[in-house]
C-alpha positions in Angstrom: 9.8 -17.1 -5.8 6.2 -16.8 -5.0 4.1 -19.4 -5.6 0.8 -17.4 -6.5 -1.5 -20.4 -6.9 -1.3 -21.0 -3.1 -1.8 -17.4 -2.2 -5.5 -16.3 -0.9 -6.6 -13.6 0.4 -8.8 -14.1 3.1 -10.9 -12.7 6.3 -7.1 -12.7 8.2 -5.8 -10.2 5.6 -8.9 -8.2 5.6 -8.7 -7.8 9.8 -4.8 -7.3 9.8 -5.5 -4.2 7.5 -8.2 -3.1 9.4 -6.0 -3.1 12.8 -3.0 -1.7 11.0 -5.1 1.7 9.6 -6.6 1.4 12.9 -3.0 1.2 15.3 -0.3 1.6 13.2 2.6 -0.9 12.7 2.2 -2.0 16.0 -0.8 -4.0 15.2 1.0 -6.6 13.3 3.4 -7.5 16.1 1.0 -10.8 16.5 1.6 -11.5 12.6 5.1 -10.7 12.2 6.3 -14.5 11.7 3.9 -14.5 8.8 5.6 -11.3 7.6 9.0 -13.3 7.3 8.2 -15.9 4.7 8.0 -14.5 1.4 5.0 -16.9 0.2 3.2 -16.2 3.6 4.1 -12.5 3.4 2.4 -12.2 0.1 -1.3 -12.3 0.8 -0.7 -9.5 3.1 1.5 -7.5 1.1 -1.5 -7.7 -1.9 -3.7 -6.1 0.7 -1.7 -3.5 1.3 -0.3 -2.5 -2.3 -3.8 -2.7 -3.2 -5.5 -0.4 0.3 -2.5 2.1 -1.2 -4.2 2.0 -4.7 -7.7 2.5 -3.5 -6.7 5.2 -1.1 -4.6 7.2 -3.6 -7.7 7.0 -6.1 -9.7 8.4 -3.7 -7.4 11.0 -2.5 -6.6 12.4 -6.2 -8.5 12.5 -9.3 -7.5 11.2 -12.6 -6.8 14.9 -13.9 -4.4 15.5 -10.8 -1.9 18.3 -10.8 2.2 17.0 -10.2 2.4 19.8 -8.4 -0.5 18.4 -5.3 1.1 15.3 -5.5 4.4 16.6 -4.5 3.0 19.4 -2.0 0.9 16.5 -0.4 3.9 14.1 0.0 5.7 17.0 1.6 3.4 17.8 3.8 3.5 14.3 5.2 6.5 14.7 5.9 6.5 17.8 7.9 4.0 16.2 10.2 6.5 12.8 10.6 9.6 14.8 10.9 8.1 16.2 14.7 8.3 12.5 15.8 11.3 12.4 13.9 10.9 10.0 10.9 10.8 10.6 7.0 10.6 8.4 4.5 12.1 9.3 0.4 9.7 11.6 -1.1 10.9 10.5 -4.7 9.8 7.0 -4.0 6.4 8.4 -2.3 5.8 10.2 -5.1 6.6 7.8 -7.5 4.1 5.2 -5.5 1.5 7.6 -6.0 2.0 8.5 -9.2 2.9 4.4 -10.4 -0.8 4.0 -8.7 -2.5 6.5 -10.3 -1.7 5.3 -14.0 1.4 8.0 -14.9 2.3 6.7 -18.1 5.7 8.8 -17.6 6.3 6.0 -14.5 7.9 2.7 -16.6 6.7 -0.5 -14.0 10.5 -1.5 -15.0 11.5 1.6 -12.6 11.1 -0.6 -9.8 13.1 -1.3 -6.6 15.7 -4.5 -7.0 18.5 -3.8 -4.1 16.7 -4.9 -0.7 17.3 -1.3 0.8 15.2 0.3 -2.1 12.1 -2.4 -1.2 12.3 -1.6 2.2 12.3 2.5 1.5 9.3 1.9 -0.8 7.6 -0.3 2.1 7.9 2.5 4.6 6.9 4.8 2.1 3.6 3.1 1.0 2.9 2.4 4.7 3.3 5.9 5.9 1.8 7.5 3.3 -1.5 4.6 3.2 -1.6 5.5 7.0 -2.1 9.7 6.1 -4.6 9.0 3.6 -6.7 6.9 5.4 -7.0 8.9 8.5 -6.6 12.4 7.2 -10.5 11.2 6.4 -11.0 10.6 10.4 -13.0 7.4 8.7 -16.2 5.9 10.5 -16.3 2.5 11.5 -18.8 1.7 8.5 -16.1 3.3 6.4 -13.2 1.5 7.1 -15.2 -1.7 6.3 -15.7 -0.8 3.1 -12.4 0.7 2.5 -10.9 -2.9 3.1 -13.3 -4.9 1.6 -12.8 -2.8 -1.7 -8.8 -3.3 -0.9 -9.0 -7.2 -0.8 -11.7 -7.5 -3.3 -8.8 -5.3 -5.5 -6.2 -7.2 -4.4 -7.8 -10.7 -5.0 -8.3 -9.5 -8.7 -4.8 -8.6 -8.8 -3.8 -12.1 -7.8 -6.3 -13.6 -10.4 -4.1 -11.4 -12.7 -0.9 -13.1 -11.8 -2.0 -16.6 -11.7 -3.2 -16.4 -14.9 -0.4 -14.8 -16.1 1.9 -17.8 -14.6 -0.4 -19.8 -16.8 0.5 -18.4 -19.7 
């Protein structure tokens, strides 16, 4: 269990992001020990549920149309399959959809078997990746996109410590 009380979110969070839009996966190779440990893992794992939120927002409006949603995840995939990877496009979507405020996606329709969070991981990685840089995004940018991501994300922690409060 996650002790949320010790979790911050801090200028380490904010550059991992940063290298991970920038490089890919590969960029947390020097991190990956602090990706092991659930309560160490967390702070990280806030920045990028909450990068995912922000980009999605940005990406489709409010008023969005299922059908974009869908032809958008599977274009993503066309582009991955050439290296050959894919990810599920029924947890994509539902990632997208959970983010934008779908009221027909329950937050009890979540992953509980370890193979489902590590589908829904790739997922939200891939698909944050293709949002982000389908922008080709400046330097200035990408600043703001992750300070808006941790400033989200450290709200979101707010949320859950106060919650454990209650």
């Amino acid at each position: 269990m996650i002790d949320w009380s010790t979790v911050d979110i801090g200028a380490e969070h904010e550059a991992a992001l940063r290298a991970y839009l920038l490089d890919g996966p590969a960029a947390w190779l020097a991190i990956q020990d602090d990706l092991v440990v659930p309560q160490t893992a967390a702070g990280y794992t806030q920045v990028l549920q909450a990068a995912f939120g922000v980009a999605v927002r940005r990406r489709f409006s409010a008023g969005y149309d299922i059908n974009q949603l869908i032809r958008y995840v599977a274009d993503v995939r066309l582009i991955l399959r050439k290296s050959g990877k894919d990810f599920n496009p029924r947890i994509g979507e539902s990632l997208i959809r959970r983010h934008l405020g779908d009221p027909t996606i329950s937050e009890d329709v979540k992953p509980v078997e370890a193979a489902d969070v590590e589908q829904e991981a790739v997922a939200l990685t891939t698909l944050l990746r293709f949002l982000v840089n389908e922008l080709e995004p400046s330097s200035e940018w990408l600043d703001e996109f992750v300070r808006e991501a941790a400033d989200t994300a450290r709200l979101w922690l707010e949320a859950q410590r106060t919650a454990a409060a209650h």
